[in-house]
VODO-899048 format. One line per field, with one value per residue (C-alpha): residue number from 0; x, z, y. Coordinates in Angstrom, 1 decimal, always signed. Example, Ala and Ser with C-alpha at 12.3 -4.5 7.8 and 13.67 -1.06 7.14 Angstrom:
2
num <- 0:1
px <- +12.3:+13.7
pz <- +7.8:+7.1
py <- -4.5:-1.1
END
This chain:
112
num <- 0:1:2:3:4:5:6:7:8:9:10:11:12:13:14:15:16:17:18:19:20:21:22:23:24:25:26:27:28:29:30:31:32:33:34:35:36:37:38:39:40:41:42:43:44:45:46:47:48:49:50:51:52:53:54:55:56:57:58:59:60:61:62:63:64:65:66:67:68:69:70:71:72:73:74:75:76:77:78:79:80:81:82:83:84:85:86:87:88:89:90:91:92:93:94:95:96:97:98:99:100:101:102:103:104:105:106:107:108:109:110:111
px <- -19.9:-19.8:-18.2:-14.7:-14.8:-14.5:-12.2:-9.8:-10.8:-9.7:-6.6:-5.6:-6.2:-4.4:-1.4:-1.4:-2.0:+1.0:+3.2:+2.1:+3.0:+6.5:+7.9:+6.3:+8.4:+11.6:+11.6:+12.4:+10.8:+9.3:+9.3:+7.3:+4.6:+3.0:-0.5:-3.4:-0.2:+0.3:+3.8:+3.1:+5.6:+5.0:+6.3:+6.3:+5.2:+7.0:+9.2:+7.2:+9.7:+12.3:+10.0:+9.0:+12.7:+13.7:+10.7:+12.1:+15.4:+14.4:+11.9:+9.2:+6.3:+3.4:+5.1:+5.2:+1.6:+1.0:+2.7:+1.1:-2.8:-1.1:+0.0:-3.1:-2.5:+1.2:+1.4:+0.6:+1.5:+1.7:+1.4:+4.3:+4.1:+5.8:+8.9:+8.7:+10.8:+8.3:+5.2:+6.9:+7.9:+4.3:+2.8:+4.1:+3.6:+0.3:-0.5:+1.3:-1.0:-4.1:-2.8:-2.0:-5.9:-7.8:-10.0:-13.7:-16.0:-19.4:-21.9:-24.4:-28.3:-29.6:-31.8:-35.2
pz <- +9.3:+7.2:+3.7:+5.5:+7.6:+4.7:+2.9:+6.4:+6.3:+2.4:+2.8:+5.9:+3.7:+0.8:+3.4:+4.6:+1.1:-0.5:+2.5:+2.2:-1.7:-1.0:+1.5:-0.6:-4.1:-2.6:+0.4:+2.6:+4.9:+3.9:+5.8:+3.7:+1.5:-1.5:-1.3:-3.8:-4.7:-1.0:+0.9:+4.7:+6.6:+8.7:+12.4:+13.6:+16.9:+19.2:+17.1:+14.3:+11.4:+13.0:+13.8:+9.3:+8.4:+10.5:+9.0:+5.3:+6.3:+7.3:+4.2:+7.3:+4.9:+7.7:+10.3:+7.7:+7.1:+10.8:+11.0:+8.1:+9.8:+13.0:+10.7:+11.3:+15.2:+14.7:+12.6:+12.4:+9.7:+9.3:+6.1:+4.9:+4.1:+0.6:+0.3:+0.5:-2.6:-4.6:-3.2:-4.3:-7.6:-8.6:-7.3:-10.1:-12.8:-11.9:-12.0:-15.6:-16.8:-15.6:-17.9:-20.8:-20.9:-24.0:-23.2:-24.0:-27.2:-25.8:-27.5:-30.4:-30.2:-32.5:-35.1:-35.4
py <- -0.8:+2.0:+2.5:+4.1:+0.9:-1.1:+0.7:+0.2:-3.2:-3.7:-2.0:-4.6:-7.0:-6.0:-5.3:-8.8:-10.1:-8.2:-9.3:-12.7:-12.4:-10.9:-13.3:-16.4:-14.7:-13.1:-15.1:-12.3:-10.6:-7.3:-3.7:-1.3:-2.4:-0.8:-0.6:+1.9:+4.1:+4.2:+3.4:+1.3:+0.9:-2.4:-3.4:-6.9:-7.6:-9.3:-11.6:-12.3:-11.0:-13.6:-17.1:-16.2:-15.7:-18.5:-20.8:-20.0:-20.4:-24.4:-24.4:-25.5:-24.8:-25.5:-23.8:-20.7:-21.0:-21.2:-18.1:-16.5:-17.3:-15.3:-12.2:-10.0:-9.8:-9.3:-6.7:-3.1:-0.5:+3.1:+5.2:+7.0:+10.8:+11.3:+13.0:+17.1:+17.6:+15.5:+17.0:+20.9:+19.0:+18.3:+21.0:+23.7:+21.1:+20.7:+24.4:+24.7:+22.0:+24.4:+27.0:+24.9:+23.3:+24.8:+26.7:+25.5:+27.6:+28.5:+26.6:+28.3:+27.8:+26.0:+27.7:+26.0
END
């Protein structure tokens, strides 16, 4: 597997990690995840989101962890573009940042 395949790889991890981490603190069942500075939305399959809300609503800790072990063939997830307006917000600030930079001195030779 090469380096990209691992990166995918990471990333589903981290995406079943942070869901795993939202529903165990908020005990709710999360649509979009943030992952590297990156928004996923998630879709259940079938009815995933539903047998996890319905385990937290009964506090059925082993039939949420049951549930949990079945996550990474249930769920798939899409990145999100960002917002147009923020993308043509950052785009002029980055180029007034370019014309702001010092510019560099050449350097003298040393006299030997």
């Amino acid at each position: 597997m090469g380096a990209g395949g691992e990166l995918v790889a990471r990333v589903d991890l981290s995406i079943l990690h942070e869901i795993v981490r939202v529903v165990q603190a908020r005990a709710k069942v999360p649509q979009r995840v943030r992952i590297l500075k990156r928004d996923y939305q998630i879709t259940y399959l079938e009815d995933h989101r539903q047998r996890i809300e319905e385990a937290l609503r009964r506090h059925d800790t082993d039939r949420l962890s049951m549930l949990f072990g079945q996550l990474a063939s249930k769920v798939k997830y899409q990145l999100l573009r960002r917002p147009a307006s923020r993308q043509l917000r950052s785009a002029p600030a980055r180029a007034a940042g370019r014309r702001t930079a010092p510019t560099r001195q050449k350097k003298r030779a040393r006299a030997r």
